[in-house]
TORKOL-4160 file (C-alpha; in steps of 0.2 Angstrom, whole numbers, padded with zeros to 4 digits, m for minus):
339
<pt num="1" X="0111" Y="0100" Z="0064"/>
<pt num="2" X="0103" Y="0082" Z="0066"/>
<pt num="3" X="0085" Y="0081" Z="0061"/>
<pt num="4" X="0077" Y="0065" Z="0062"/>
<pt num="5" X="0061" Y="0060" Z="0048"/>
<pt num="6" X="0049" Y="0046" Z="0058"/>
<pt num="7" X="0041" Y="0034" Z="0045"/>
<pt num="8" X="0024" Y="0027" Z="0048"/>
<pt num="9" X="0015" Y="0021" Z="0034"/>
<pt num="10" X="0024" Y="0019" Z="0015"/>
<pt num="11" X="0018" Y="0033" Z="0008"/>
<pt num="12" X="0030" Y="0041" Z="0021"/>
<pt num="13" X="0046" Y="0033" Z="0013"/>
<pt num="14" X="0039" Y="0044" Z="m0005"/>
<pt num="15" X="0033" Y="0060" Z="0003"/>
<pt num="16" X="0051" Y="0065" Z="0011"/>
<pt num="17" X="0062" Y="0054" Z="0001"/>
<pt num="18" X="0068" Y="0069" Z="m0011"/>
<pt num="19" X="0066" Y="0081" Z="0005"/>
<pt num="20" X="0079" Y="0068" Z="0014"/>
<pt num="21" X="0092" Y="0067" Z="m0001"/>
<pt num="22" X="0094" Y="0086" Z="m0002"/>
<pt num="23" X="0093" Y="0091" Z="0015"/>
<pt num="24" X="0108" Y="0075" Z="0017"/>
<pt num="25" X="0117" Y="0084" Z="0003"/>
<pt num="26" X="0117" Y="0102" Z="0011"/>
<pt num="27" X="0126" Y="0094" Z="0026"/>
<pt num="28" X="0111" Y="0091" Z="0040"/>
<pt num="29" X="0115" Y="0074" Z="0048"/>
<pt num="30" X="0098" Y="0066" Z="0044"/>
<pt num="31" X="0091" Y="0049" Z="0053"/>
<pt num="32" X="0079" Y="0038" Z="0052"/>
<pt num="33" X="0066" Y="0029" Z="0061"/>
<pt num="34" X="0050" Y="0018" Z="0059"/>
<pt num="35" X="0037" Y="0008" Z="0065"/>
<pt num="36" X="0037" Y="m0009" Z="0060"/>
<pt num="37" X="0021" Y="m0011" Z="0050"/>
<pt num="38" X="0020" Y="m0023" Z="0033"/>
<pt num="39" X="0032" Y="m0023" Z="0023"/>
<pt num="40" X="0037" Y="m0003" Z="0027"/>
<pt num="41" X="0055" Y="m0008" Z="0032"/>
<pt num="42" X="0058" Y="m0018" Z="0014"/>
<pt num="43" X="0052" Y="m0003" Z="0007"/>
<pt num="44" X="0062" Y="0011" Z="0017"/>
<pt num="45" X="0080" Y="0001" Z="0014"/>
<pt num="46" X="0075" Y="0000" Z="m0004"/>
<pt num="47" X="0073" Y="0018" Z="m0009"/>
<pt num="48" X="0084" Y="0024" Z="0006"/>
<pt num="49" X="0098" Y="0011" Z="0004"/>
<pt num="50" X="0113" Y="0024" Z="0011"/>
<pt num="51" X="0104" Y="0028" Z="0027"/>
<pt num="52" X="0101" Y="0017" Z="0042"/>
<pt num="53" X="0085" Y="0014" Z="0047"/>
<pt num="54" X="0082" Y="0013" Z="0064"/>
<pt num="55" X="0065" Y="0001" Z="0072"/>
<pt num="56" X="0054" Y="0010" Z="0087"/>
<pt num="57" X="0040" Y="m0002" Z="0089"/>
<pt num="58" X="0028" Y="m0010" Z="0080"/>
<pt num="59" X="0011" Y="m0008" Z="0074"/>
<pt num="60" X="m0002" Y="m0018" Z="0084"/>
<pt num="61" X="m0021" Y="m0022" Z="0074"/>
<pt num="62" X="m0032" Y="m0023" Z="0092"/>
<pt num="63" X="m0038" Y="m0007" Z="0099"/>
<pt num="64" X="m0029" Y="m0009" Z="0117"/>
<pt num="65" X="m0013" Y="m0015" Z="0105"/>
<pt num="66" X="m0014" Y="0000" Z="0096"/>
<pt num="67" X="m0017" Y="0009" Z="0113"/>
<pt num="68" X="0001" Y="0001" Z="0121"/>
<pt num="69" X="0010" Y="0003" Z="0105"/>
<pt num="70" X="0007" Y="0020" Z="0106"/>
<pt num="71" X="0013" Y="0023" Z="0125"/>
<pt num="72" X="0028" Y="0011" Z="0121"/>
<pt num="73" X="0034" Y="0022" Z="0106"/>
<pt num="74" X="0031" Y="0037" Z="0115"/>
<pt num="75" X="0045" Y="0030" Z="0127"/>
<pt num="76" X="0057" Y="0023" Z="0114"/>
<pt num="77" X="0056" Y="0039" Z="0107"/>
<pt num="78" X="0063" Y="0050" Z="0119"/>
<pt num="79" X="0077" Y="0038" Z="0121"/>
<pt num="80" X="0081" Y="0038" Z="0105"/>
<pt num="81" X="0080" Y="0060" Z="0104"/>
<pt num="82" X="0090" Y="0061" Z="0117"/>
<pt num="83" X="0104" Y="0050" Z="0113"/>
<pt num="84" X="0106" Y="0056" Z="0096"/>
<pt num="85" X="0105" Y="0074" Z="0100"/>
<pt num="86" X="0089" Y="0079" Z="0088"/>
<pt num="87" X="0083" Y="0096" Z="0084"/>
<pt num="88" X="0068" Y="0093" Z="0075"/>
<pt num="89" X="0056" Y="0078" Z="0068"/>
<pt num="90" X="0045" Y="0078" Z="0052"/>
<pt num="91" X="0034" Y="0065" Z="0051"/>
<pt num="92" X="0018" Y="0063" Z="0043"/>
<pt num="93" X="0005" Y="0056" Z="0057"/>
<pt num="94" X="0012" Y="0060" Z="0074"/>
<pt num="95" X="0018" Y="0045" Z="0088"/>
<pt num="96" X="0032" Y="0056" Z="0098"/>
<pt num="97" X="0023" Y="0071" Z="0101"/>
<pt num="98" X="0027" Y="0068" Z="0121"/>
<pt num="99" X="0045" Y="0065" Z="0119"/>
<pt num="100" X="0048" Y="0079" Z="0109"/>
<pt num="101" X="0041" Y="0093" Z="0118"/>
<pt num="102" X="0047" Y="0085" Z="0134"/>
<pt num="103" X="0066" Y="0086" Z="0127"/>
<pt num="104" X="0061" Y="0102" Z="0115"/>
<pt num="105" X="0062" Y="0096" Z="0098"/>
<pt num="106" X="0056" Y="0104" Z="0084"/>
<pt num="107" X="0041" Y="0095" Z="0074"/>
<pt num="108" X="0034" Y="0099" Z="0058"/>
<pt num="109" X="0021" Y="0086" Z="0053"/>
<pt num="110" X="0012" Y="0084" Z="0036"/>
<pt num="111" X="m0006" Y="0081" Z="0036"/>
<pt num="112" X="m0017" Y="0079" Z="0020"/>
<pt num="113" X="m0032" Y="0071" Z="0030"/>
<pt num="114" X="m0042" Y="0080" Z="0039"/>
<pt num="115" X="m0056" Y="0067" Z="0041"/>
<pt num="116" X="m0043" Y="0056" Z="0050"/>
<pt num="117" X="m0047" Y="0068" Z="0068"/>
<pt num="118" X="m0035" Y="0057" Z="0080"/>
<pt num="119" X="m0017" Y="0061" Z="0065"/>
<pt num="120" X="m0027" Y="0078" Z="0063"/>
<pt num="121" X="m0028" Y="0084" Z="0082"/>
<pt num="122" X="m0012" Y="0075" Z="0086"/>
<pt num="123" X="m0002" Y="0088" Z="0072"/>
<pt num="124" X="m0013" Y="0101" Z="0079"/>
<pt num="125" X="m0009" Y="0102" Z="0096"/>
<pt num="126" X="0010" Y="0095" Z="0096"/>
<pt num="127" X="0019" Y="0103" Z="0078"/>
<pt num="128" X="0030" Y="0118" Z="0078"/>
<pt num="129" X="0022" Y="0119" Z="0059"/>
<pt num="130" X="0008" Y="0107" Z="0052"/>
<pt num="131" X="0011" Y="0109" Z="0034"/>
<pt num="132" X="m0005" Y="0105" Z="0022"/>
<pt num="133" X="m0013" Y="0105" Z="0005"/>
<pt num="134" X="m0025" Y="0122" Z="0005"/>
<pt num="135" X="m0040" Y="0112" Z="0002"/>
<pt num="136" X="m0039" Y="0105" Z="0021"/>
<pt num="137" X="m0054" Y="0116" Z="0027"/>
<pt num="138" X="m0048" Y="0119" Z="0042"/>
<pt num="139" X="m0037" Y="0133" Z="0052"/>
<pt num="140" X="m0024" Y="0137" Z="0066"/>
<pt num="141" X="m0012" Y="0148" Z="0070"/>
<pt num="142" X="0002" Y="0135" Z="0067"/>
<pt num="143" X="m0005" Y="0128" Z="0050"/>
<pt num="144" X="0005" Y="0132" Z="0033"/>
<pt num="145" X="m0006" Y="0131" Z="0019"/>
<pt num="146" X="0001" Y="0126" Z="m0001"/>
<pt num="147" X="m0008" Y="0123" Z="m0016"/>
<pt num="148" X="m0003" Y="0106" Z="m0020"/>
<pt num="149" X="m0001" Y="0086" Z="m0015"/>
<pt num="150" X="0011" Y="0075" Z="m0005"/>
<pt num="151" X="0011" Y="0065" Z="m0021"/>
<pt num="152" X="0020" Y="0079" Z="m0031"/>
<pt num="153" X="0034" Y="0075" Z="m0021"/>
<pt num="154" X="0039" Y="0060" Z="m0031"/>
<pt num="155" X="0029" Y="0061" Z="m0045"/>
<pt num="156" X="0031" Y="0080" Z="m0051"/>
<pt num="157" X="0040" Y="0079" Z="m0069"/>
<pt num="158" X="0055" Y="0084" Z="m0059"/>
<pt num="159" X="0056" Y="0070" Z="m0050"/>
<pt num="160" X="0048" Y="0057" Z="m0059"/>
<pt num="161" X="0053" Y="0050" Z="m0076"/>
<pt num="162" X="0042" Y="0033" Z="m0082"/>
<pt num="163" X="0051" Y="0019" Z="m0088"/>
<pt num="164" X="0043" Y="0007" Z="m0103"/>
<pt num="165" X="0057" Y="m0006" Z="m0102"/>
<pt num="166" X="0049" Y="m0013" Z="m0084"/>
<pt num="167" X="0032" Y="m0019" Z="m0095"/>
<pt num="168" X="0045" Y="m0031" Z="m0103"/>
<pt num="169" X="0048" Y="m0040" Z="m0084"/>
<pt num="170" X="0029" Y="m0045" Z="m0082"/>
<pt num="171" X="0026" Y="m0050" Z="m0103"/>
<pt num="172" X="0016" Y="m0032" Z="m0104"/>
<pt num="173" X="0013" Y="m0018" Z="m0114"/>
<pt num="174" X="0008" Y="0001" Z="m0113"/>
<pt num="175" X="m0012" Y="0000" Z="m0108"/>
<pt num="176" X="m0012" Y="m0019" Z="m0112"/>
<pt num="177" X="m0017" Y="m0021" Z="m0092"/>
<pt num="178" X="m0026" Y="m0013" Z="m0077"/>
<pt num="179" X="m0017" Y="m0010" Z="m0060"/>
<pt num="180" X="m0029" Y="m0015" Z="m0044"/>
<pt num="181" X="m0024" Y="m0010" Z="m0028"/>
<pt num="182" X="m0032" Y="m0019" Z="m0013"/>
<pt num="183" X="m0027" Y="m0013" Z="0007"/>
<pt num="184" X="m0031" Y="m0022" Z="0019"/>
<pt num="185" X="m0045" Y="m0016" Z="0034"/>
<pt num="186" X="m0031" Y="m0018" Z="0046"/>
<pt num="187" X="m0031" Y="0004" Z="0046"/>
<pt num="188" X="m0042" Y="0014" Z="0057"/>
<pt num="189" X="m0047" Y="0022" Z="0042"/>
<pt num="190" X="m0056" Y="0005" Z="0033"/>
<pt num="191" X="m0060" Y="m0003" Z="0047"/>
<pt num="192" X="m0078" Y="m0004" Z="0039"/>
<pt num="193" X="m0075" Y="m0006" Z="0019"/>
<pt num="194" X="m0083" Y="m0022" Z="0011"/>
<pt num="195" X="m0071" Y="m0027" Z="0000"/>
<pt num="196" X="m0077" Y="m0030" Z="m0019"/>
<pt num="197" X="m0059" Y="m0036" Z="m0026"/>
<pt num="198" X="m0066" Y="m0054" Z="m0030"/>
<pt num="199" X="m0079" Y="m0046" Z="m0041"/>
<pt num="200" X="m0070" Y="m0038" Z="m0050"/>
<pt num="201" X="m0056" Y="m0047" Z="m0055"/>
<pt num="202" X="m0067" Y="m0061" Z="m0061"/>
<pt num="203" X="m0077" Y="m0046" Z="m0072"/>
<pt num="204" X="m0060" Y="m0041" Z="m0077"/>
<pt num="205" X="m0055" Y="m0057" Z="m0082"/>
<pt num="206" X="m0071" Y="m0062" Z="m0092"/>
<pt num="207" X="m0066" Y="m0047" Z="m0101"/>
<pt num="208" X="m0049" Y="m0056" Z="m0107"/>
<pt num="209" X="m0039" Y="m0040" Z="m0098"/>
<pt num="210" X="m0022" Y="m0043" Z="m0089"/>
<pt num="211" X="m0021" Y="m0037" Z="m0070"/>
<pt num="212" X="m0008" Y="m0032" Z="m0061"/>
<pt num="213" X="m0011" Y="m0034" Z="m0042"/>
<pt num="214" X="m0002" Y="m0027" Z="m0028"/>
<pt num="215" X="m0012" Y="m0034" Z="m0011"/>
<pt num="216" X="m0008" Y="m0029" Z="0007"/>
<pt num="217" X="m0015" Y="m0043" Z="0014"/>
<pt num="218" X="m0003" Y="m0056" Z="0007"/>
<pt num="219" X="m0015" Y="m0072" Z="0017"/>
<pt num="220" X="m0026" Y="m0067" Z="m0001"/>
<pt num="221" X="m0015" Y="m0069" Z="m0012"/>
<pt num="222" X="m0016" Y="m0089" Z="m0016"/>
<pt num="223" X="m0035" Y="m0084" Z="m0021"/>
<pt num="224" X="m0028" Y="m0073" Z="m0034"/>
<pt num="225" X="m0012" Y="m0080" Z="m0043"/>
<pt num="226" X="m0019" Y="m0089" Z="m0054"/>
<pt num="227" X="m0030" Y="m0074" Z="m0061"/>
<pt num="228" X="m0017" Y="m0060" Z="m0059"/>
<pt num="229" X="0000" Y="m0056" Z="m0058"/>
<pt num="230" X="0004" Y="m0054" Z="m0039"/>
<pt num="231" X="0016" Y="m0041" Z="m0036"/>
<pt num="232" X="0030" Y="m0042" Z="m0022"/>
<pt num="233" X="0036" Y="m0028" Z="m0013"/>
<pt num="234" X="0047" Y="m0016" Z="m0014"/>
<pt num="235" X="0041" Y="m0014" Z="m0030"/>
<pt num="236" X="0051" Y="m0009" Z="m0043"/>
<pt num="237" X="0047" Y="0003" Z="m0054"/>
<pt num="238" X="0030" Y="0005" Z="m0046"/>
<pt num="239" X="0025" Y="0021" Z="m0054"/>
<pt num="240" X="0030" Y="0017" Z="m0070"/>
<pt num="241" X="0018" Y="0003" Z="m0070"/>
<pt num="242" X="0003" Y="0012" Z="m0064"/>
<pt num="243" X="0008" Y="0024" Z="m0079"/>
<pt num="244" X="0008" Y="0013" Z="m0093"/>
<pt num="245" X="m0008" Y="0003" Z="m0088"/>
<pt num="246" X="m0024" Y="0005" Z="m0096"/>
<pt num="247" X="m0032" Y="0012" Z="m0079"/>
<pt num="248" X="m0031" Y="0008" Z="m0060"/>
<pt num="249" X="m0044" Y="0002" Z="m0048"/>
<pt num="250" X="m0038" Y="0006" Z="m0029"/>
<pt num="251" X="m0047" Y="0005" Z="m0012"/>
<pt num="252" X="m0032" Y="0013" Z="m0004"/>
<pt num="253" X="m0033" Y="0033" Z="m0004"/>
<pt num="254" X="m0015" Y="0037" Z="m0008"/>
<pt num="255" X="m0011" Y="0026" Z="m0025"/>
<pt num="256" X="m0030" Y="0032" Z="m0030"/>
<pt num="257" X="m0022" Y="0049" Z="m0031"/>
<pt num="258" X="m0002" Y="0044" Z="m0037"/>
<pt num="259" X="m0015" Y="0035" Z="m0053"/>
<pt num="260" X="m0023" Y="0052" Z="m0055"/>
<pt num="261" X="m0011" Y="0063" Z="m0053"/>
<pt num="262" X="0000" Y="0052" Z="m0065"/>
<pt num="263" X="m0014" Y="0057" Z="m0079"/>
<pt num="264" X="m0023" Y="0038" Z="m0075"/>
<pt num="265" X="m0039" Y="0036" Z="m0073"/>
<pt num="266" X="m0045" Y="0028" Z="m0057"/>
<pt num="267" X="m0059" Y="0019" Z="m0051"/>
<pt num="268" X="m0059" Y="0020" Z="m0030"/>
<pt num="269" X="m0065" Y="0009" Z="m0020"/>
<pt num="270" X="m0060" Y="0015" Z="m0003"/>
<pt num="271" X="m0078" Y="0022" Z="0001"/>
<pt num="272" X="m0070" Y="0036" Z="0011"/>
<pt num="273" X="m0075" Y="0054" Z="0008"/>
<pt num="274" X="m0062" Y="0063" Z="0007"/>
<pt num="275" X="m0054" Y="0082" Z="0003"/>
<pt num="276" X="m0040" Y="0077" Z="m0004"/>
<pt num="277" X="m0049" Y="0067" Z="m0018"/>
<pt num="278" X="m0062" Y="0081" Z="m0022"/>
<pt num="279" X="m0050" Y="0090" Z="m0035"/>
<pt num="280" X="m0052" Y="0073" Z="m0044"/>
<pt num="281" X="m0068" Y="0067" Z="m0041"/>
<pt num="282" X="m0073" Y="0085" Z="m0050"/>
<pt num="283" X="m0063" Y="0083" Z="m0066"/>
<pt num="284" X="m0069" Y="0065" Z="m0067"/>
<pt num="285" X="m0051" Y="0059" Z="m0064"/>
<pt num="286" X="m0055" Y="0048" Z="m0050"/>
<pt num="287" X="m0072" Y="0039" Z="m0051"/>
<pt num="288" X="m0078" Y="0034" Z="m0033"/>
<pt num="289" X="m0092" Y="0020" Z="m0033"/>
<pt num="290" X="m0101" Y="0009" Z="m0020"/>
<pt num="291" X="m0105" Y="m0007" Z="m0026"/>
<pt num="292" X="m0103" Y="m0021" Z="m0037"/>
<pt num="293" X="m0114" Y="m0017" Z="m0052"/>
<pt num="294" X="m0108" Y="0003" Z="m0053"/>
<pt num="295" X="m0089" Y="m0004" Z="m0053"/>
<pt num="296" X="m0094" Y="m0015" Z="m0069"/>
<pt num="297" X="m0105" Y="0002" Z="m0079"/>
<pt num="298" X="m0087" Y="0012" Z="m0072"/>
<pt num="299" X="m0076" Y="m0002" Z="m0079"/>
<pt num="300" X="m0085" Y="m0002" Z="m0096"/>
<pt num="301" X="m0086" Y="0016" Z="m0098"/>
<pt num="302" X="m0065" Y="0018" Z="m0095"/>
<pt num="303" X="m0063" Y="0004" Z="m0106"/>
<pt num="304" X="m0074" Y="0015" Z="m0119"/>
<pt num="305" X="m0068" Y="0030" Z="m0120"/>
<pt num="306" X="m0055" Y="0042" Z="m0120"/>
<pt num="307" X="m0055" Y="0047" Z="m0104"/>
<pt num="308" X="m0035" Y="0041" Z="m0100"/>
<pt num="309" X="m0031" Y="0054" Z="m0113"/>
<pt num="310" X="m0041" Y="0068" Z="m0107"/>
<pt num="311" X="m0034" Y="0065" Z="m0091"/>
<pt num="312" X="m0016" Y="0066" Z="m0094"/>
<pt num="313" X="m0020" Y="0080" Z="m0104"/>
<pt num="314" X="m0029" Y="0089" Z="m0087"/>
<pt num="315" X="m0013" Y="0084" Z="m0075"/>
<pt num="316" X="m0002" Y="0092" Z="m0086"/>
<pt num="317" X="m0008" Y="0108" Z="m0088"/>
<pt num="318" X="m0012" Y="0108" Z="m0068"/>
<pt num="319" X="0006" Y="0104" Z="m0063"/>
<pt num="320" X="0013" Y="0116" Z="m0074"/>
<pt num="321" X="0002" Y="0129" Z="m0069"/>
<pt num="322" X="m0007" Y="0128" Z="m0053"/>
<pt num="323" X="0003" Y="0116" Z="m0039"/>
<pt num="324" X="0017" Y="0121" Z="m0030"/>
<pt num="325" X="0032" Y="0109" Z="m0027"/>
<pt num="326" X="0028" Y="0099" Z="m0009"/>
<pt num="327" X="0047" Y="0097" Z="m0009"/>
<pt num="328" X="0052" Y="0113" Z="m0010"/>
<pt num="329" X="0038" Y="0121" Z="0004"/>
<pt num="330" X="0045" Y="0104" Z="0018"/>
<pt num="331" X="0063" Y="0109" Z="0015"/>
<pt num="332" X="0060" Y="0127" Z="0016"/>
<pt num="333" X="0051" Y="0126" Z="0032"/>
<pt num="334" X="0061" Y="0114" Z="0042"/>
<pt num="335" X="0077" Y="0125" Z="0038"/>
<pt num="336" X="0067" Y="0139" Z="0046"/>
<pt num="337" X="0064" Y="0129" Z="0062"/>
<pt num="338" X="0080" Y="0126" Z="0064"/>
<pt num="339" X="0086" Y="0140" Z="0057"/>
């Protein structure tokens, strides 16, 4: 049976790595595809280095680009199902939605973001099954509902196991640092976020605290290297070092969650509203703020109390006992829909 997983985005690569590996091992002949975007490939060939990852088209920044990228993938796409002979797609955000019901493949997309309405309809109105965390507020008769997060499909205790020694690679130690992620406004999504990363790594800095930076738009990064250390991707032992630091500051959604969800505190700056952070935002895991001043009172409460602690403590008890195992309900279903 030859099932083919289509990587948009990074967090792509982590949601159906596990899924990939096991449904490989059963004996599904499993392919891959992308769309060329960042420094996605690098990232893909390192966590999937036995599999060959296959390029259709690229990710354009202008509107009409993104317009006749997605008409040209659309294309490339069905060429590529066709040849390879493929029963069913999983992706997370949909860009072959034509092809596939042209040439009757199966889809089962995963969506966490119902704010995002273009990725939401798309799933809606193309996938066999549109699988999603129950706290999407939103229904249809082809919708599968879990209690749980993409996330927890690389970082569940089953999956995930920190690793100390990596600290030793940057001259670090256990909550000696803080972890900054900064996206770039290159995504629909952030189009309008003013960024506040110069702030804060000055604050940060005349507070004598080691940073860790991993930036998406690398044209910054000369403003920073002599302030932080710049992290190059694929990197490794990502999560371990968002564990071990002190806390995280993210504008990017995804790794504002991975921090929480990881039992670190997290300060976001991505100024989106979203349901997927809710759960956190209500335990005081992830802290949202707008604007300079509240990140530095945010900053120097973290730094004050033992909120890191109380926060581990929480994500423990909640994976044990309340989320459901992302891997577990992906596989399931795509084995249903090809039967």
């Amino acid at each position: 049976m030859n099932i083919l997983f289509d990587l948009l985005h990074p967090a792509d690569v982590n949601l159906f790595k596990n899924a990939i590996y096991n449904l490989s091992k059963e004996g599904y002949k499993v392919y891959l595809t992308y769309r060329q975007r960042g420094v996605l490939d690098l990232i893909a060939k390192s966590e999937l280095p036995e599999f060959d990852i296959v390029s259709l088209g690229v990710h354009r920044k202008s509107l009409f680009g993104k317009i006749f990228s997605i008409i040209q993938r659309e294309v490339l796409a069905f060429r590529f199902l066709r040849k390879n002979k493929i029963k069913l797609v999983a992706c997370q955000g949909l860009t072959c939605g034509v092809a596939c019901k042209l040439l009757g493949v199966k889809i089962l997309h995963y969506d966490d973001d119902s704010e995002y309405r273009i990725t939401f309809l798309l799933g809606k109105w193309f996938s066999d099954i549109d699988v999603m965390p129950d706290f999407m507020p939103v229904n249809g008769k082809n919708f599968l509902k879990y209690k749980g997060f993409k996330e927890l499909a690389y970082l569940h205790p089953d999956y995930f196991t920190p690793n100390e020694e990596i600290l030793a690679d940057y001259g670090l130690q256990a909550n000696g640092y803080v972890f900054i992620r900064e996206i770039s406004n290159v995504s629909v999504n952030y189009l309008n976020r003013q960024g506040l990363l110069p702030e804060i790594v000055k604050y940060l800095k005349e507070k004598n605290i080691k940073i860790l930076l991993s930036i998406e738009n690398k044209e910054l990064v000369n403003d920073f290297k002599e302030s932080c250390i710049i992290l190059k991707e694929p990197i490794k032992h990502l999560y371990s070092l968002i564990y071990h630091s002190r806390f995280v500051i993210s504008s990017g959604d995804t790794m504002a969650r991975e921090a929480c969800l990881l039992g670190n505190p997290c300060i976001y700056t991505g100024g989106r509203i979203m349901q997927a952070n809710k759960k956190f935002t209500d335990i005081g895991v992830m802290l949202k703020i707008e604007g300079v001043e509240q990140v530095y009172k945010t900053i120097d409460m973290i730094m004050d109390t033992s909120i890191k602690q109380r926060a581990r403590e929480k994500m423990v008890e909640l994976i044990r006992n309340e989320f459901e195992d992302t891997n577990t309900i992906i596989i399931n279903q795509i084995k249903k829909l090809v039967g």
